[in-house]
N, C-alpha and C positions, 0 to 999 in steps of 0.2 A: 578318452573313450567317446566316441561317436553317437550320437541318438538317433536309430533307425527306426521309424513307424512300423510297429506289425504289420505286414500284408496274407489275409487269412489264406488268401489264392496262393504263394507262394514268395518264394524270399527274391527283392527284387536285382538281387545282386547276382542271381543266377540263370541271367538271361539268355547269356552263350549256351548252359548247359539246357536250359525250356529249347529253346531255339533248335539244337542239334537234334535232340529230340521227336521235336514235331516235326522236325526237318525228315530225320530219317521212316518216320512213321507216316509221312506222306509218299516215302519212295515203298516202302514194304506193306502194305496195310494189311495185308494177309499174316503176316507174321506173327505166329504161337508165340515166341517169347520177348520178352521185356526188360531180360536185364542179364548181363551174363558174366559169369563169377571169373574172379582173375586166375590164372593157371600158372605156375611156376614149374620147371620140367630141370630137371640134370640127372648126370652120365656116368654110371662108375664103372668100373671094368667089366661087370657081372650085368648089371640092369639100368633100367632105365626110371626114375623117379620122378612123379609127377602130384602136386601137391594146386587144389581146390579149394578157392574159399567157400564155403557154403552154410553158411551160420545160420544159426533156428532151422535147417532141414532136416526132416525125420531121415534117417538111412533108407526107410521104404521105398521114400519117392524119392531116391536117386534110380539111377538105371545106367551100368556100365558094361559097354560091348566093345570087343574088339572084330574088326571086320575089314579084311584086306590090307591090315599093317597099318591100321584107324582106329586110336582109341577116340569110341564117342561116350559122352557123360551126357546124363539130360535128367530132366525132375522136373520139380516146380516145389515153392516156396508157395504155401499157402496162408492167404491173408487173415488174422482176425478179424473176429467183428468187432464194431465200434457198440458199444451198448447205447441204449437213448440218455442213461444216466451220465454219459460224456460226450464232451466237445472235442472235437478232433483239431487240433493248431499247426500241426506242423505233420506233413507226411513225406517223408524222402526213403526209407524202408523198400526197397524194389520187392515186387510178390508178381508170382505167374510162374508160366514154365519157361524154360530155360533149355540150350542146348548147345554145347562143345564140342567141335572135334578136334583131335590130333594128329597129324599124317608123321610117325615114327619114323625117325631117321634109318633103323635099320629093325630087321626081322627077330620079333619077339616069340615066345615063348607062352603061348596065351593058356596053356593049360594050366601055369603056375603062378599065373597075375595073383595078387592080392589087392586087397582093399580093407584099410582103416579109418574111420573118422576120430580125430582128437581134436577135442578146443573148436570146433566150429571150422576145422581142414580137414581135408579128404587126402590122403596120401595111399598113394596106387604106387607100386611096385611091379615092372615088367618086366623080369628075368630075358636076360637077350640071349635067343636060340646059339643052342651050339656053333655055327658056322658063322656068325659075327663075332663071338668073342674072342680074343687078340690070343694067338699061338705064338708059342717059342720057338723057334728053329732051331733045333739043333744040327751045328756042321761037324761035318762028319769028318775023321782024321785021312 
């Protein structure tokens, strides 16, 4: 096991990730959000599933819209305070707003979307409209 010196500013072994960071915060500076939750999406015959990490978010401050066959997600994750009674050592926790979009491979059903959060996931369900879902043919004699 290695002996690495605390660094209160940050861990020094994470300097690709500081780097890309300030990197891209020098191209966007305007930019509302800060950190953006990973999205896992699949296909069943019926709908489309789309699963959101988003842990410690209240359900309030999410916000989901579909608009022009675009599911967008957005929120923010709001910080604690540090009280004066503690020293802060280590902050890697991403906090602010946040925003996703999705451009749907085919034409959903947005009257019947749903949405659950379990476990710190967000799992959306997007019923795909009648005219996308796979017909049988029948040939005829």
């Amino acid at each position: 096991m290695a002996i690495v010196r605390f660094e209160k500013n940050g861990d020094p072994f994470d300097f690709p990730v500081e780097f890309r960071r300030r990197f891209l915060q020098s191209l966007f500076p305007d930019r509302d959000d800060n950190w953006r939750p990973m999205f896992d999406v699949s296909e069943t015959k019926e709908d489309f599933r789309v699963k959101i990490e988003i842990p410690g978010i209240n359900k309030d401050d999410v916000n989901i819209e579909i608009r022009d066959n675009i599911l967008m997600v957005s929120g923010e994750r709001k910080e604690s305070k540090v009280t004066d009674e503690e020293e802060l050592h280590i902050k890697e926790i991403s906090y602010g707003k946040f925003s996703r979009s999705l451009k749907l491979p085919a034409k959903v059903n947005s009257e019947n979307v749903t949405a659950k959060s379990v476990d710190g996931i967000l799992h959306i369900t997007l019923p795909k409209s009648e005219s996308e879902k796979p017909k049988k043919i029948k040939i005829e004699d």
